[in-house]
MDAnalysis code that builds the backbone (N, CA, C; Angstrom):
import MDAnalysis as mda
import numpy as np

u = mda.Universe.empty(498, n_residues=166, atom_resindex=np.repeat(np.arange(166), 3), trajectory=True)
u.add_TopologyAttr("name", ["N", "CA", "C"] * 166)
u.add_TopologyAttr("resid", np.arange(1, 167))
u.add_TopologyAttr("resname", ["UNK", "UNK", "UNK", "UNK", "UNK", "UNK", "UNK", "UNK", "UNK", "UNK", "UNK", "UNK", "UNK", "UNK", "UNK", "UNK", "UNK", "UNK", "UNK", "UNK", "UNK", "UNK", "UNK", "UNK", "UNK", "UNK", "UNK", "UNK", "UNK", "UNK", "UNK", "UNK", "UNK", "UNK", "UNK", "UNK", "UNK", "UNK", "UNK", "UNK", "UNK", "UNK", "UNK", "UNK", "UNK", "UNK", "UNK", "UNK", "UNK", "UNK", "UNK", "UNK", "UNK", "UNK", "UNK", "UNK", "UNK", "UNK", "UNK", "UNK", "UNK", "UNK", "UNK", "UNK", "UNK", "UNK", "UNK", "UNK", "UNK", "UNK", "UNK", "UNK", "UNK", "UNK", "UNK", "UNK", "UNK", "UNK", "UNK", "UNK", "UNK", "UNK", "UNK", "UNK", "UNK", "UNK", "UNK", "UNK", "UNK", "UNK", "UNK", "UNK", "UNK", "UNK", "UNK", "UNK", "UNK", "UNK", "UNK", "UNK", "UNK", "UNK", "UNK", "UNK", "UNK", "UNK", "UNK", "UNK", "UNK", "UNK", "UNK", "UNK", "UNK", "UNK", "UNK", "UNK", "UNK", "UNK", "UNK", "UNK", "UNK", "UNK", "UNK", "UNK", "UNK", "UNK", "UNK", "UNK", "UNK", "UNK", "UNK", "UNK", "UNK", "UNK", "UNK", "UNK", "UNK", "UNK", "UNK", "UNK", "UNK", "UNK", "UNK", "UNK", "UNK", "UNK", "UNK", "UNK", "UNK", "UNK", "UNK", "UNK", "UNK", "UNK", "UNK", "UNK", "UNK", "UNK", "UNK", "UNK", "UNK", "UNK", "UNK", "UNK", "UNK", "UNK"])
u.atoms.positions = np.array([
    [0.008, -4.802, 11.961],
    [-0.021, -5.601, 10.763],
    [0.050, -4.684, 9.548],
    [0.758, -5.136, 8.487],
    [0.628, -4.173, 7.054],
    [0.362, -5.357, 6.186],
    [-0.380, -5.339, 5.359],
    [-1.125, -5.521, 4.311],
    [-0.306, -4.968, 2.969],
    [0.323, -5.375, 2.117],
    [0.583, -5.089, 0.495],
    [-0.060, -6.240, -0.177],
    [-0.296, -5.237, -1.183],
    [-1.464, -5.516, -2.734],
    [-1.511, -4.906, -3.443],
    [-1.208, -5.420, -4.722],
    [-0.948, -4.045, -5.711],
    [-2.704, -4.947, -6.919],
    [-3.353, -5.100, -5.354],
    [-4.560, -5.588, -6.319],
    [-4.476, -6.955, -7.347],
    [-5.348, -6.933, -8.351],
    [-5.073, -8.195, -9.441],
    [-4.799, -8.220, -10.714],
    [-4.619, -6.871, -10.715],
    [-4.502, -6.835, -12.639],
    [-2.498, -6.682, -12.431],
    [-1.989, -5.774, -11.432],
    [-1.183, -5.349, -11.754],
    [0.119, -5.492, -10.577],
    [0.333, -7.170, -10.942],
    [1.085, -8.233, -9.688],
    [2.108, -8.549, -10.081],
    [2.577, -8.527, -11.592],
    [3.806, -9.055, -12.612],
    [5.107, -8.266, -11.545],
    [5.239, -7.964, -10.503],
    [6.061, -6.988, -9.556],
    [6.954, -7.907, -8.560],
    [7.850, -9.092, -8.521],
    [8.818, -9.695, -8.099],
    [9.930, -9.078, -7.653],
    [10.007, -7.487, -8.178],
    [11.198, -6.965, -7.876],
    [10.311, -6.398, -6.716],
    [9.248, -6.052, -6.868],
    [8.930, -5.077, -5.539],
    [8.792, -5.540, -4.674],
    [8.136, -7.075, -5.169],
    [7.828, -7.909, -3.622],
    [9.396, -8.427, -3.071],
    [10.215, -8.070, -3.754],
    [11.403, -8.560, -2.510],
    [12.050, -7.300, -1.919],
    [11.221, -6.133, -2.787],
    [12.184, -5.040, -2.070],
    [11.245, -5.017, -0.468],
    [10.109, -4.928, -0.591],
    [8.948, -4.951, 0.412],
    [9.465, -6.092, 1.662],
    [10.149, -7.284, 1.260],
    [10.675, -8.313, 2.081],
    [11.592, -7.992, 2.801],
    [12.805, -7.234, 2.040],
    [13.802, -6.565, 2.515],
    [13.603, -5.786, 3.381],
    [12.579, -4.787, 3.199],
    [12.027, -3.445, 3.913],
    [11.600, -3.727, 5.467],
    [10.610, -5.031, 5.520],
    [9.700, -4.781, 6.465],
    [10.041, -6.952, 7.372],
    [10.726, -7.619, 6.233],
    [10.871, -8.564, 7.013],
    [12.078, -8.635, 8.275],
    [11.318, -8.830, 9.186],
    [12.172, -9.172, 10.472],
    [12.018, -7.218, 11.099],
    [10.985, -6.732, 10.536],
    [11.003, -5.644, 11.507],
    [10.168, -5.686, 12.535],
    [11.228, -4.866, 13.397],
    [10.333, -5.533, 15.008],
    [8.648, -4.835, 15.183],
    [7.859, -5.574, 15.391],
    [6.568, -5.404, 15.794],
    [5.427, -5.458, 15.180],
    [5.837, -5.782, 13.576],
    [5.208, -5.683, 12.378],
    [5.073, -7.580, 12.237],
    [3.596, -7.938, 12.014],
    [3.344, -8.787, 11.210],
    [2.985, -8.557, 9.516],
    [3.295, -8.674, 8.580],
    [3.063, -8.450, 7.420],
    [2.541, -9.767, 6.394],
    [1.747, -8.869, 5.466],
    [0.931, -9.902, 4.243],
    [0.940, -9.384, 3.461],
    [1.841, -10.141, 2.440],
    [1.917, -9.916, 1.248],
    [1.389, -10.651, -0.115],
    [0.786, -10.444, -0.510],
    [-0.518, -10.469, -1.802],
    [0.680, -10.070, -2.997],
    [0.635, -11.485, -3.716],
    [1.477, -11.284, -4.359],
    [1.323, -11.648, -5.667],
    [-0.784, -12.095, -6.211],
    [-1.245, -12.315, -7.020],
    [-0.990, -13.752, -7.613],
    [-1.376, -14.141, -9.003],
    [-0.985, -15.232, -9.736],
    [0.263, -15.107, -10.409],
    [0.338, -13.780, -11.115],
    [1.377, -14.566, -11.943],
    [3.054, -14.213, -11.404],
    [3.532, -14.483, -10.172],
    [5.019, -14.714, -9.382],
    [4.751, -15.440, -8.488],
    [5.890, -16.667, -8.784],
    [5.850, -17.473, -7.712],
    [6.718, -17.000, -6.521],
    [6.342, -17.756, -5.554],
    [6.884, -16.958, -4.139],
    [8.251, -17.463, -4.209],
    [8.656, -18.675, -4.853],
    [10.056, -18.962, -4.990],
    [10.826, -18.081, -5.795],
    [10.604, -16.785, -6.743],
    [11.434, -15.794, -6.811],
    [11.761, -14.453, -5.747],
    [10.804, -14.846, -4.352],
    [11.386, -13.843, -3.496],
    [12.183, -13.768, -2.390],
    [13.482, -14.821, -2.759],
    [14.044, -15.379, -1.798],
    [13.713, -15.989, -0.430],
    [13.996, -16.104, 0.147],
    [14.056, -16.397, 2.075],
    [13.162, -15.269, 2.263],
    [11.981, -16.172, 3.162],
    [10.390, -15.165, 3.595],
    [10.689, -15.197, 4.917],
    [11.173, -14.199, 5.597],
    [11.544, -13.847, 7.399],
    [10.088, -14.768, 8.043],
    [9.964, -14.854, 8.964],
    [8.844, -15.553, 9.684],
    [7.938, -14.904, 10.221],
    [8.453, -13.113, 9.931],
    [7.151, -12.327, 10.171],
    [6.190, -12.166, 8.925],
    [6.734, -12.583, 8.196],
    [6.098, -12.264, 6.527],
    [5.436, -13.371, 6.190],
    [4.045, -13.633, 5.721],
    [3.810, -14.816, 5.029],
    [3.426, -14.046, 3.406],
    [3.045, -15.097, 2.570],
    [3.521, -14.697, 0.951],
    [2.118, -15.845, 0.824],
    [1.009, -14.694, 0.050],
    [-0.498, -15.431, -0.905],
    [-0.422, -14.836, -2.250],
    [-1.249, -15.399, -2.772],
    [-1.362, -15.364, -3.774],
    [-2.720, -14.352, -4.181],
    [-3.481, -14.465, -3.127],
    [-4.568, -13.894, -2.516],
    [-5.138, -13.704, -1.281],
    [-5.974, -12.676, -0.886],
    [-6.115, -12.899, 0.179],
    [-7.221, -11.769, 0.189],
    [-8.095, -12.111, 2.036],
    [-9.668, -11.346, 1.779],
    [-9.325, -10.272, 2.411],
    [-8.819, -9.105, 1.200],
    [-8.257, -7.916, 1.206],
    [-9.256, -6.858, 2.830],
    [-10.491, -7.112, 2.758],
    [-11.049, -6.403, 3.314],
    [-10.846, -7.013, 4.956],
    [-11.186, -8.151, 4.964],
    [-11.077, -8.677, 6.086],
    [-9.661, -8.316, 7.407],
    [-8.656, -8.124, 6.074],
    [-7.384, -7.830, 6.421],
    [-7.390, -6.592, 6.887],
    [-7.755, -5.836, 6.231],
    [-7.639, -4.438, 6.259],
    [-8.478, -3.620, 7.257],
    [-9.358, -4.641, 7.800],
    [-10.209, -4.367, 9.275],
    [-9.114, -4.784, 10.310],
    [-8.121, -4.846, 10.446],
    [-7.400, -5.665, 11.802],
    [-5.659, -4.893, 11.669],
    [-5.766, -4.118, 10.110],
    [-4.449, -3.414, 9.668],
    [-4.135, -2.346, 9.969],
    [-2.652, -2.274, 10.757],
    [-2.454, -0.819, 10.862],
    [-1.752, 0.002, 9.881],
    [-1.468, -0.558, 8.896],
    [-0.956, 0.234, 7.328],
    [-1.178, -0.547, 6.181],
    [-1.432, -0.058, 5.112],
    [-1.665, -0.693, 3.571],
    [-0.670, -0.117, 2.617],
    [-0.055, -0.642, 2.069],
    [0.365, -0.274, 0.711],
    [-0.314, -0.972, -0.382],
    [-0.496, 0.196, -1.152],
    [-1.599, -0.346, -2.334],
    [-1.183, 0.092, -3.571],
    [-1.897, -0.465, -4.284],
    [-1.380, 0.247, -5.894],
    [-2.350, 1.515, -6.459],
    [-3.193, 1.893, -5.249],
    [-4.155, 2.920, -5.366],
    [-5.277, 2.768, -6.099],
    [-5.636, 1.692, -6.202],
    [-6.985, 1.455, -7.691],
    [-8.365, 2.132, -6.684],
    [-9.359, 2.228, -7.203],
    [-10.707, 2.675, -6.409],
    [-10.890, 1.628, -5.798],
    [-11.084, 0.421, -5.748],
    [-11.627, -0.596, -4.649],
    [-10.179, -0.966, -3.490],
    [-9.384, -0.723, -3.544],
    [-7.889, -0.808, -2.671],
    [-8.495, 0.368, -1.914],
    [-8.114, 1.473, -2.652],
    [-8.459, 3.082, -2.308],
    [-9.550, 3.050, -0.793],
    [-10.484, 3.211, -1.694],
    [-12.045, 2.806, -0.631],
    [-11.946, 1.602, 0.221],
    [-11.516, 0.835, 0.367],
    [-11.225, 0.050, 1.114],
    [-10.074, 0.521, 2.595],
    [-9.381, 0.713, 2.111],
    [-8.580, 1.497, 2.926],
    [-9.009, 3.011, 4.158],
    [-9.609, 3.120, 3.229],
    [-10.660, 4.152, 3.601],
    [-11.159, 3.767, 4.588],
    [-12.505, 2.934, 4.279],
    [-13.242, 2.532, 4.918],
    [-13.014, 1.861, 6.400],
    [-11.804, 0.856, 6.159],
    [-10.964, 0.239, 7.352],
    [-10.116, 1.273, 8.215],
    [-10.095, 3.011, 7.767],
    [-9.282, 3.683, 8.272],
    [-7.292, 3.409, 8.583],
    [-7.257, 2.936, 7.734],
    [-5.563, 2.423, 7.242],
    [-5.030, 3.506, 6.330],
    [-4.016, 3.791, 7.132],
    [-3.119, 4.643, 6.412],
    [-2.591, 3.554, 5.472],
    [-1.891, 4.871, 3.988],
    [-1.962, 3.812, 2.761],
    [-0.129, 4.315, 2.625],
    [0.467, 3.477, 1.824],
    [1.763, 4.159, 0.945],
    [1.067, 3.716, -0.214],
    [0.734, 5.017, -1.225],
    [0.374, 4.178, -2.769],
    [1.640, 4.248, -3.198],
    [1.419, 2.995, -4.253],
    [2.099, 2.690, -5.432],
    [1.589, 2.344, -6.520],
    [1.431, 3.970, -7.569],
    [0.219, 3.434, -8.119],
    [0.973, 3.117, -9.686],
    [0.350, 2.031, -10.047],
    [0.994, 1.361, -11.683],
    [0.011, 1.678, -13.014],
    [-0.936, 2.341, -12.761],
    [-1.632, 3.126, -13.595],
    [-3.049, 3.255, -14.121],
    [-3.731, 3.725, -15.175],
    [-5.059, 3.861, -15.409],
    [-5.547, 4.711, -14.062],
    [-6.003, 5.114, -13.663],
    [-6.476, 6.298, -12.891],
    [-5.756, 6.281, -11.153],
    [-5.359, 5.328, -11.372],
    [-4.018, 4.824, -10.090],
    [-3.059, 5.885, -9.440],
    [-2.393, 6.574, -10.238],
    [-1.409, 8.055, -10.210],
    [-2.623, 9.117, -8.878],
    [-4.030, 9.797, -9.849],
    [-4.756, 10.767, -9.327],
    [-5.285, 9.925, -8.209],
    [-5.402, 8.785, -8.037],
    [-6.430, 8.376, -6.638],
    [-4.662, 8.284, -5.562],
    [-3.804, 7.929, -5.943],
    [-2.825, 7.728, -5.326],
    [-2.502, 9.561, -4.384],
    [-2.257, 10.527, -5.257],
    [-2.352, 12.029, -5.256],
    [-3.605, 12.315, -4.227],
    [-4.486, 12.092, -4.299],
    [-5.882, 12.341, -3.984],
    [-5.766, 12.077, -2.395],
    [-5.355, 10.480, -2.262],
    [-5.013, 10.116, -0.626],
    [-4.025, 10.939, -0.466],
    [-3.133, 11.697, -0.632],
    [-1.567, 12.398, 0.060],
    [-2.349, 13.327, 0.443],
    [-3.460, 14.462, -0.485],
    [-3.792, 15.660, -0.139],
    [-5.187, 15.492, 0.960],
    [-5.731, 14.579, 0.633],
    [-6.555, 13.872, 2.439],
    [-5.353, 14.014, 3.709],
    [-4.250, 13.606, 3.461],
    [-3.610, 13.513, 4.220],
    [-3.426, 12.263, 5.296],
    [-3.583, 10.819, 4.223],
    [-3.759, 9.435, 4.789],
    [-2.643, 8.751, 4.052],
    [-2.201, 9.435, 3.197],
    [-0.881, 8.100, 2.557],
    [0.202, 8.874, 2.188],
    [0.993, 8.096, 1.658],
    [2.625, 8.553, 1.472],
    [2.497, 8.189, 0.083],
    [2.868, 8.833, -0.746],
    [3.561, 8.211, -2.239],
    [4.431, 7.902, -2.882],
    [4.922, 6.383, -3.380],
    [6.209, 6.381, -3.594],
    [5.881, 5.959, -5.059],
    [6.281, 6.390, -6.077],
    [6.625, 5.395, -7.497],
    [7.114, 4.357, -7.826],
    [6.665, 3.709, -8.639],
    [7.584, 2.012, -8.255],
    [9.278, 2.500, -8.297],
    [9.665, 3.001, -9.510],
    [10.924, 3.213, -9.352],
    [11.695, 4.058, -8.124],
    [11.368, 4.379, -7.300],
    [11.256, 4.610, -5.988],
    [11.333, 3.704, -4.930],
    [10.299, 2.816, -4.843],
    [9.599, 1.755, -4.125],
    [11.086, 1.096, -3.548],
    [12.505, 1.367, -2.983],
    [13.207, 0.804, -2.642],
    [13.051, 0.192, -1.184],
    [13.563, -1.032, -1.129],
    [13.853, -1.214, 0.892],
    [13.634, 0.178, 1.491],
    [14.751, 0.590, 1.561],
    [14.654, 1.768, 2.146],
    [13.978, 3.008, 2.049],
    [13.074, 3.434, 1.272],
    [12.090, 4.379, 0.728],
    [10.995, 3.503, 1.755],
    [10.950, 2.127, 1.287],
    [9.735, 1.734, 1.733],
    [9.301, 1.441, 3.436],
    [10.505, 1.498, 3.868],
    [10.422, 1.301, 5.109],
    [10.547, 2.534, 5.841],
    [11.209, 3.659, 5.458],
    [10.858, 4.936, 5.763],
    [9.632, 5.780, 5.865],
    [8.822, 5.347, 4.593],
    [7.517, 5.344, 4.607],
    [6.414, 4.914, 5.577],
    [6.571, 3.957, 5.629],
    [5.796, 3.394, 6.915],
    [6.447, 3.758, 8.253],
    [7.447, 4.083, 8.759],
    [7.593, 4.595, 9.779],
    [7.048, 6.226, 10.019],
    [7.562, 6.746, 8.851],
    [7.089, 8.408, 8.992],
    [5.382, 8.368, 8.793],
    [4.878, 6.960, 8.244],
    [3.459, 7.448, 8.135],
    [2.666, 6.867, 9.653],
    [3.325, 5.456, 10.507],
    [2.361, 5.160, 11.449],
    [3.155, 5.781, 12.659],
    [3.659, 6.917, 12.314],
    [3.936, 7.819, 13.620],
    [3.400, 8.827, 13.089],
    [2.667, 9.474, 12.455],
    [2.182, 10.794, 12.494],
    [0.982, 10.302, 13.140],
    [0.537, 11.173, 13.911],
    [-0.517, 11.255, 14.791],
    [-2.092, 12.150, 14.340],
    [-1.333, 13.160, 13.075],
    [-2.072, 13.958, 12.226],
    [-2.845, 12.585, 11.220],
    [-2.076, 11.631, 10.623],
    [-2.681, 10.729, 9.549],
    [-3.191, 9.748, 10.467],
    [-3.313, 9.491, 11.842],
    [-4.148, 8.640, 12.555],
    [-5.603, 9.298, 12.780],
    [-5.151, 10.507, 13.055],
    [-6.606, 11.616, 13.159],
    [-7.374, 11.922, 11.711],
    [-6.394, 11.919, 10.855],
    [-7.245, 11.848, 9.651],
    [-8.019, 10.587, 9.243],
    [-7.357, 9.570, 9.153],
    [-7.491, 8.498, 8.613],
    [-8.866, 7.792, 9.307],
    [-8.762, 8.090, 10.790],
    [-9.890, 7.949, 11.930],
    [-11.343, 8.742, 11.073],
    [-11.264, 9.990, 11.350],
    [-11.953, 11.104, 10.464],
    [-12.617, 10.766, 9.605],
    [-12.261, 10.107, 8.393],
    [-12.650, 9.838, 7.020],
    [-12.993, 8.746, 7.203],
    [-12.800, 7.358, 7.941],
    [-13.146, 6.456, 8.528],
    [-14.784, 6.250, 8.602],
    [-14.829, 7.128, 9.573],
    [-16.453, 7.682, 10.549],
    [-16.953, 8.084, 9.242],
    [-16.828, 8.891, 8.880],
    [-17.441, 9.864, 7.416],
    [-18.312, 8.563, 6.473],
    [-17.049, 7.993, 5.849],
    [-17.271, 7.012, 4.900],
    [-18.460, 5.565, 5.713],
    [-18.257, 5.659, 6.586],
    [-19.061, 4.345, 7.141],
    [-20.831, 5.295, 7.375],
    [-20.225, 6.265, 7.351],
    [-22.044, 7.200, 8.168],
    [-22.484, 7.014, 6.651],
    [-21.889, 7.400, 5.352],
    [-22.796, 7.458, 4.479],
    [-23.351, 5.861, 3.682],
    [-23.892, 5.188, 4.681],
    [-25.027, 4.074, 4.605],
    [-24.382, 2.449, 3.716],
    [-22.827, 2.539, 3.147],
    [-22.822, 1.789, 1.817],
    [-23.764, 1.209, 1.286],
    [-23.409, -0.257, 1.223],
    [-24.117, -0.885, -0.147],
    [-25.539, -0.981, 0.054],
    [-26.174, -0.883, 1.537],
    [-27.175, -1.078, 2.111],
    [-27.954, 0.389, 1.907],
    [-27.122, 1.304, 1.854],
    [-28.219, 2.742, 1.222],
    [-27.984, 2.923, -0.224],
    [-26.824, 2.183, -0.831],
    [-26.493, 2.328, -2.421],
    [-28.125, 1.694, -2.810],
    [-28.502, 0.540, -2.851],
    [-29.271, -0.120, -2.823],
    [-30.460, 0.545, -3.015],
    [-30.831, 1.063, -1.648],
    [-32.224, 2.224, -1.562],
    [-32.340, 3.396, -2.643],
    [-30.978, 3.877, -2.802],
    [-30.674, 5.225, -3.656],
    [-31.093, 4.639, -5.051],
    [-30.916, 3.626, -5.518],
    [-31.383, 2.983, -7.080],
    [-32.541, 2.333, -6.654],
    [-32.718, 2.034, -5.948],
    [-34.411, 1.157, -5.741],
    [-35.469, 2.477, -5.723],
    [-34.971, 3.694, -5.224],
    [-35.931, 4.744, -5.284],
    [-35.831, 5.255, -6.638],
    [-34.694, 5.668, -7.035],
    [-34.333, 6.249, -8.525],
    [-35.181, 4.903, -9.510],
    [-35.861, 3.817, -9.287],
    [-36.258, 3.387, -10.290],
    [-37.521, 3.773, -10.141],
    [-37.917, 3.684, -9.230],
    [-39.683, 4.107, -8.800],
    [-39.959, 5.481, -9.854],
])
């Protein structure tokens, strides 16, 4: 399954969501979800293949527990999320600190980076092939996975300020 979301602030992207359609609809073995926010209707992304379904939203995390790739727009809660679910990412990041967290996953060695003006069919589907065959970004991605879940989340975030107030 792959998962795209370029999150909620930064969805105004109709050209990308059909390049993404182009890319990955009707490829064999891939179910895909595409998060395509409020403001584009799904009737500007032509004919949706029957492996593809098209929301408007969707429970990013939930998804991303059952996903074997994400493309994201790299924001910190996409980011960490990804993380956390151990999903290799392709960022696409559209900006405000988006670019360095996008950079940040390549040198972990868990995502691919493409620029929107980049972001073609074919970029994009290259991407995801060269990324869910490396066996190095399954071992990483695994890696950082374990890491991120050992350090306690919201359930030791919690303790860490409940003590810091004492």
């Amino acid at each position: 399954m792959l998962l795209v979301s370029l999150g909620s602030a930064y969805t105004r992207q109709a050209a990308f969501y059909r390049e993404c359609v182009a890319a990955f609809g009707d490829l064999p073995g891939w179910h895909v979800v595409l998060q395509i926010g409020k403001y584009v209707d799904p009737g500007e992304l032509g004919e949706i293949p029957a492996n593809v379904e098209v929301h408007n939203w969707v429970p990013q995390l939930a998804i991303l527990e059952r996903a074997d790739a994400f493309i994201t727009h790299a924001g910190m809660g996409g980011s960490s999320e990804g993380l956390y679910c151990g999903v290799p990412m392709i960022a696409v990041p559209q900006g405000a600190e988006q670019p360095m967290n996008a950079d940040r996953l390549v040198e972990l060695g868990v995502a691919r980076r493409l620029d929107m003006a980049d972001a073609t069919a074919g970029a994009l589907r290259a991407a995801l092939t060269e990324l869910t065959a490396d066996a190095e970004v399954a071992r990483r991605v695994a890696r950082l996975r374990d890491e991120v879940r050992a350090e306690g989340g919201t359930a030791r975030a919690a303790d860490l300020i409940e003590d810091a107030l004492r």
